[in-house]
Structure formats: structure tokens, C-alpha cells
C-alpha positions in Angstrom: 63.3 -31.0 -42.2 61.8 -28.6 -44.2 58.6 -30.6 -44.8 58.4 -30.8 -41.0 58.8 -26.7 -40.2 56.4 -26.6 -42.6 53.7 -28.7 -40.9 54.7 -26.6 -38.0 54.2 -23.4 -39.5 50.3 -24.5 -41.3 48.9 -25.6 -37.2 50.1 -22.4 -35.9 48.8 -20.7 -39.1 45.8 -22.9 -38.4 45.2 -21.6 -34.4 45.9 -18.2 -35.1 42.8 -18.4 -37.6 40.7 -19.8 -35.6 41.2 -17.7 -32.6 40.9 -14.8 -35.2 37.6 -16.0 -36.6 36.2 -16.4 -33.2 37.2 -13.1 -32.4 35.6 -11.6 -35.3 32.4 -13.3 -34.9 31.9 -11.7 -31.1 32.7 -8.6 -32.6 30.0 -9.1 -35.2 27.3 -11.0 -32.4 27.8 -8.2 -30.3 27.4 -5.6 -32.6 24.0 -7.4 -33.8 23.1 -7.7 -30.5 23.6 -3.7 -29.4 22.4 -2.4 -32.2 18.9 -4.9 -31.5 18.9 -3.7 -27.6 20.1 -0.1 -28.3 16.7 0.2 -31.0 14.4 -2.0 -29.3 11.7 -1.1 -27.3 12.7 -3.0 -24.5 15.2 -1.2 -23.6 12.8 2.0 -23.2 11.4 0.1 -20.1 14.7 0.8 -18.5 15.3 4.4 -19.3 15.7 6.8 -16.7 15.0 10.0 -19.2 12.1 10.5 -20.7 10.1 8.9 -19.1 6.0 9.3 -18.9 4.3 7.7 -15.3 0.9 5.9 -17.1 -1.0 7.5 -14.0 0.1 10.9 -12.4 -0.4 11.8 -8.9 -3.0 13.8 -7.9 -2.8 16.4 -5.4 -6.1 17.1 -4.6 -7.7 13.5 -4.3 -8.8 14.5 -1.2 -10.1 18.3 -1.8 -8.4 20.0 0.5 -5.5 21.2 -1.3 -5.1 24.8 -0.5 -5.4 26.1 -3.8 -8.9 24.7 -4.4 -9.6 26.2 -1.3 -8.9 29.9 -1.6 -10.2 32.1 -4.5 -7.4 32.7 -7.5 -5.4 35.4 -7.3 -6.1 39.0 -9.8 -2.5 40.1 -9.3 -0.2 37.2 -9.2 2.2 35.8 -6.9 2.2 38.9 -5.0 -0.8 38.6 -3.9 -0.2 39.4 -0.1 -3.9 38.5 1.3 -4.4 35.7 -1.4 -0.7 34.3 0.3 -2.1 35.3 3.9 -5.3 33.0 2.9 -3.4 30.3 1.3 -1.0 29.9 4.2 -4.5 29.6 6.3 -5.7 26.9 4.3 -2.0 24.8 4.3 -2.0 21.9 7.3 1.2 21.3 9.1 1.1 18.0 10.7 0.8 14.3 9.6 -2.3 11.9 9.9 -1.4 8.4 10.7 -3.7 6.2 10.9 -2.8 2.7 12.2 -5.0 -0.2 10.3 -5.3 -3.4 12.6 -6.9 -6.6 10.5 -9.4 -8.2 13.5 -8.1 -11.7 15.0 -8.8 -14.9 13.7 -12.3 -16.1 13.9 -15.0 -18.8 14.1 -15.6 -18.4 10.1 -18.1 -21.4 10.2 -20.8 -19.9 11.4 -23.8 -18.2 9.9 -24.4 -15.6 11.5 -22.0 -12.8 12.7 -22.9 -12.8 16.6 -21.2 -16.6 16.3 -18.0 -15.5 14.0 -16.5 -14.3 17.6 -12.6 -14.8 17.8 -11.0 -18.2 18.7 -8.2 -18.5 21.4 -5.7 -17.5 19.0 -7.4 -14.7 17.5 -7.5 -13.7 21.4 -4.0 -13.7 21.6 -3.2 -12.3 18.8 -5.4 -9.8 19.9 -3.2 -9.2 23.3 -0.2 -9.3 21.6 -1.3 -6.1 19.2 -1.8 -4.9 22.1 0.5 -5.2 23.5 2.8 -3.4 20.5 0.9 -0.8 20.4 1.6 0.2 23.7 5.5 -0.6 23.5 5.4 1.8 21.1 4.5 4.5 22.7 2.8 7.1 20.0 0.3 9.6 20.9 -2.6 8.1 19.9 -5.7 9.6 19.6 -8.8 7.6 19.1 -9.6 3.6 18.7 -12.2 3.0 16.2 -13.4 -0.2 14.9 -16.3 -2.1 12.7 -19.4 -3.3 14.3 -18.6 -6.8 13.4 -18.5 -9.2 16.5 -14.8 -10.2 15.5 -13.4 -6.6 15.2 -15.2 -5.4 17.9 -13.8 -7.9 20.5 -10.3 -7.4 19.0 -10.3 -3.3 19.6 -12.0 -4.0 23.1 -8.4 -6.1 24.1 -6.6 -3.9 22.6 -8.7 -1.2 24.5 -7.1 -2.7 27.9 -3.4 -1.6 26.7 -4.3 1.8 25.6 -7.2 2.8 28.3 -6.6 6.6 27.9 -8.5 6.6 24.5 -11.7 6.6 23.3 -13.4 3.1 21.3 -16.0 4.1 19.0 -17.5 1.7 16.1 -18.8 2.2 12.8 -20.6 0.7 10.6 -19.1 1.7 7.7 -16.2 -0.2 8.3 -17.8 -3.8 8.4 -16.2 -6.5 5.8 -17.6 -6.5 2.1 -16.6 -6.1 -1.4 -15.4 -3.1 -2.3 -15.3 -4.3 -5.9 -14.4 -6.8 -8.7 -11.0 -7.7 -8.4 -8.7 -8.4 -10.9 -7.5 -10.6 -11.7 -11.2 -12.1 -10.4 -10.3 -15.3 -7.7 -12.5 -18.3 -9.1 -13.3 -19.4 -5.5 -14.8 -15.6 -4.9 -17.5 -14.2 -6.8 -20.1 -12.4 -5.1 -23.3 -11.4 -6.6 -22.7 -7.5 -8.5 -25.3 -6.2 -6.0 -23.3 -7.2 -3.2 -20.5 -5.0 -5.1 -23.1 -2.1 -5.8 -24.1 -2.2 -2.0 -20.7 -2.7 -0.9 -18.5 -0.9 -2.6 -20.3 2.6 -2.2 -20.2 1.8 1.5 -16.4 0.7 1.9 -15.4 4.2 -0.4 -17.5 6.6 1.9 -14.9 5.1 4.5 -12.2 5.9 3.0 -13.6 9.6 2.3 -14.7 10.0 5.9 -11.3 8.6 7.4 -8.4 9.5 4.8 -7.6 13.1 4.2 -4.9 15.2 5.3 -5.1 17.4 8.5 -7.2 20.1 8.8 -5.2 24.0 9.2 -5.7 24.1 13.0 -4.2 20.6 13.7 -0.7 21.7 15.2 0.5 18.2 16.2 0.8 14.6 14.1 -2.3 12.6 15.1 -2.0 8.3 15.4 -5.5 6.9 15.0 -6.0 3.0 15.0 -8.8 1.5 13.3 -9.6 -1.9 13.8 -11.4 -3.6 10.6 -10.9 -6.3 8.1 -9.1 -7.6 5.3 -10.9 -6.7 2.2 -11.7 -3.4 3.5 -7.7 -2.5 4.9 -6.8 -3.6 1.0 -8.9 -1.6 -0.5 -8.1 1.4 1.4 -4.6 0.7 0.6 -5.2 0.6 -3.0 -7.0 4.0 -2.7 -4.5 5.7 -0.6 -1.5 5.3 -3.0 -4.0 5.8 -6.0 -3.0 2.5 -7.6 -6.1 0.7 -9.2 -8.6 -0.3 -6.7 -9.4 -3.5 -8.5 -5.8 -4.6 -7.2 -6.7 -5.0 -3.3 -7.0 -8.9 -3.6 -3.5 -9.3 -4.7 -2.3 -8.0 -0.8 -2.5 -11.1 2.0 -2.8 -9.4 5.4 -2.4 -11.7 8.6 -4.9 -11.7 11.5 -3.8 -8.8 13.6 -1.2 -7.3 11.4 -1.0 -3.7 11.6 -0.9 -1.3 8.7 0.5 2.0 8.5 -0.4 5.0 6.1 0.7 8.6 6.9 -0.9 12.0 5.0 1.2 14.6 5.1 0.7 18.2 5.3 1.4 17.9 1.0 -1.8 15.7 0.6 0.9 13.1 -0.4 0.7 9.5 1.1 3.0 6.6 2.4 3.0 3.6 3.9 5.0 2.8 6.7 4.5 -0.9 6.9 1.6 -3.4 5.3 0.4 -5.8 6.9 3.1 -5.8 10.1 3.1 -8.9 11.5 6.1 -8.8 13.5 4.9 -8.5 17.0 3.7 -12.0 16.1 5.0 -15.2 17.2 5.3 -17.9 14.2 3.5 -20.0 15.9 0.4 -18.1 16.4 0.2 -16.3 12.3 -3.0 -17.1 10.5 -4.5 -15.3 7.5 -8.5 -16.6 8.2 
């Protein structure tokens, strides 16, 4: 009897044991473990405090932030006609410009009087359109490249929004703003056609992304109507992320892009690359 209490006694002696040396050797895992994540530089990725941006914004990318624009002060903050200028100088109202990807095209041919848009890219064409019309905003003028593909898209979407004026520019035509990276192995144009390209594609962006001049009392909605490389690029530039990013963005064949300026010279975007308006049935990204 004794001899069996006692065989008892050694297996519960024997679980308790072993529950207590798995217990201790969480304790001791875990503790390893924090103390690793708690001094590791890992963790510094997920601070919240602390924390340096590798890039900072800047406010006067497009030089027109008051301040550049009004002599410094000589007595300080109290300054009432260096206040009465500044307040001149300081816009009130948005910019929004609405950046519409042409519709697809006949991209075998050689020439750019040929590359006009299929039967979808027409309808694709109508149904932009068509959504910019539901949607109501007071737009202010249509501009678009002088490429045969862009052009034709604008001039449907020209039949929904009548009331405003089309104008083209050149500046706007498809090209390579510049090497991309990570570079696309199927893509390499000749560093000339970057040279040429690029300084092209960036005085677009100068000429149509700034924010409102002093006088403009109302938000203004401009559509542009242009092409892939060039609508990635200009993102790129407009958030001030690196511009050799733009071929990492896939825009569809009439998707519609929105950026808005505000009065702060700061810059969002609304939507990139809206295809919504778009049947599945009739998306393509040629």
C-alpha cells in the first residue's frame, strides 16, 4: 500500500515539474525575446515618438508661398503693413485639376496620325464623359496633348461638357520624363530621349500645378486630358515623392485622376487612376 501511494505521489510530483519547467522556460523565452525587440532596431520602424520623415515637405515647391513673396519684416510680428501685404499674397481657394489618361489606341502603328482610338477607347471615352457631367463641378477649362489619341478623347468628352473651352498643348504629349526605378527591362529608351523628354514633361508640371493665385475667390476644376507616363510623373511630383517612382503606378485607359492645391501650397489626391465609371468589360491599360 505504501509502495503504491508512493508511485502515486512521484507522477504527480513528476507533472507538477514538468508543467513548472515549461512555465519557466516561457518566462525565460519571453524575456529573451522582449528584451531583443525592446533593443532592436526594428522596433524603431514602429515608433510613433521620435520620429525623423527621410524627406520633409516643402512649402514653397511652387514659389508662391507668401512669405517668399513679400519683403521680411524690420519690426516683427507686428508688422501691420508687412501683415496687410502678406494677407495680399495668401490664396483662398483650391485648384483641382482632373487628370484623364486618353482611351485605348491603335498602338501598332508608326506614326501618331494612325495611333487614333479603337471602338473601345471611344467608349471609354463617352463614358468619362459621361461622369464628368454626373458630377456636376464647376469646371473651368478642357485641356489636352496634341497627340491624335488624346485629342479625340477630350473632343468626346467635349460633347458632355460643351460650356468650356478645349485647348491643346504640346507640352503635354507622351514621353519619358526619366529613368525609372526600378528600370523595366522591356523599356529603355535612349538617355536623349530622357534629356529631351523629361525637361519638356517638368515645364508641364511648372506651368499647370501651383496653387491659386490671391485674386482667385472660388475653387477651380480643370481637366486635362494626356497620357500615362506623363499623369505618373506628375503624380510623383505633386506629393514630392521621388520622381523616378512614376512607373510603379498602372493607370487604365480613361481613368481619371484627382489632385487638389490648396490655399497652404499643400497637395492631395482625391483618387488615382478612377476607373469606376467603367464597366469591367470595357478596362484596358494599352
Amino acid at each position: 500500500m505504501e509502495f503504491r501511494q508512493y508511485v502515486r505521489r512521484f507522477r504527480t510530483f513528476s507533472r507538477v515539474a514538468k508543467q513548472s519547467l515549461k512555465l519557466g522556460a516561457a518566462v525565460v523565452v519571453g524575456v529573451v525575446v522582449y528584451s531583443k525587440w525592446n533593443g532592436s532596431s526594428i522596433l524603431h520602424a514602429a515608433w510613433t515618438t521620435g520620429y525623423e520623415p527621410s524627406v520633409k515637405w516643402d512649402s514653397n515647391w511652387d514659389r508662391r508661398d507668401p512669405r517668399s513673396l513679400v519683403p521680411p519684416s524690420k519690426s516683427g510680428e507686428g508688422d501691420s503693413d508687412f501683415n496687410k501685404q502678406l494677407k495680399a499674397q495668401t490664396p483662398t481657394a483650391s485648384r483641382h485639376i482632373l487628370l484623364i489618361r486618353h482611351g485605348q489606341y491603335f498602338d501598332n502603328a508608326t506614326v501618331d496620325k494612325e495611333r487614333f482610338l479603337t471602338s473601345l477607347g471611344r467608349a471609354q471615352a463617352e463614358l468619362t464623359g459621361q461622369r464628368l457631367k454626373e458630377l456636376d463641378l464647376p469646371y473651368t477649362i478642357l485641356i489636352s496633348s496634341t497627340m491624335t489619341r488624346a485629342i479625340e478623347t477630350a473632343e468626346i468628352i467635349h460633347k458632355y461638357l460643351p460650356d468650356i473651352e478645349h485647348v491643346t498643348d504640346d507640352s503635354l504629349r507622351e514621353g519619358a520624363p526619366i529613368p525609372p526605378e526600378p528600370p523595366l527591362g522591356s523599356w529603355r529608351p535612349e538617355q536623349k530621349q530622357f534629356f529631351q523628354d523629361g525637361a519638356r514633361i517638368e515645364s508641364a508640371f511648372r506651368k499647370y500645378f501651383y496653387r491659386a493665385d490671391p485674386g482667385q475667390k472660388e475653387d477651380s476644376y480643370e481637366i486635362i486630358v494626356c497620357h500615362a507616363n506623363v499623369i505618373r510623373y506628375f503624380i510623383c511630383r505633386a506629393l514630392q515623392f521621388p520622381p523616378e517612382a512614376w512607373l510603379r503606378f498602372s493607370l487604365a485607359n480613361c481613368s481619371i485622376t484627382h489632385i487638389v492645391v490648396r490655399p497652404s501650397g499643400r497637395v492631395s489626391v482625391s483618387g488615382a487612376g478612377d476607373h469606376g465609371h467603367i464597366p469591367g468589360s470595357k478596362i484596358s491599360f494599352s
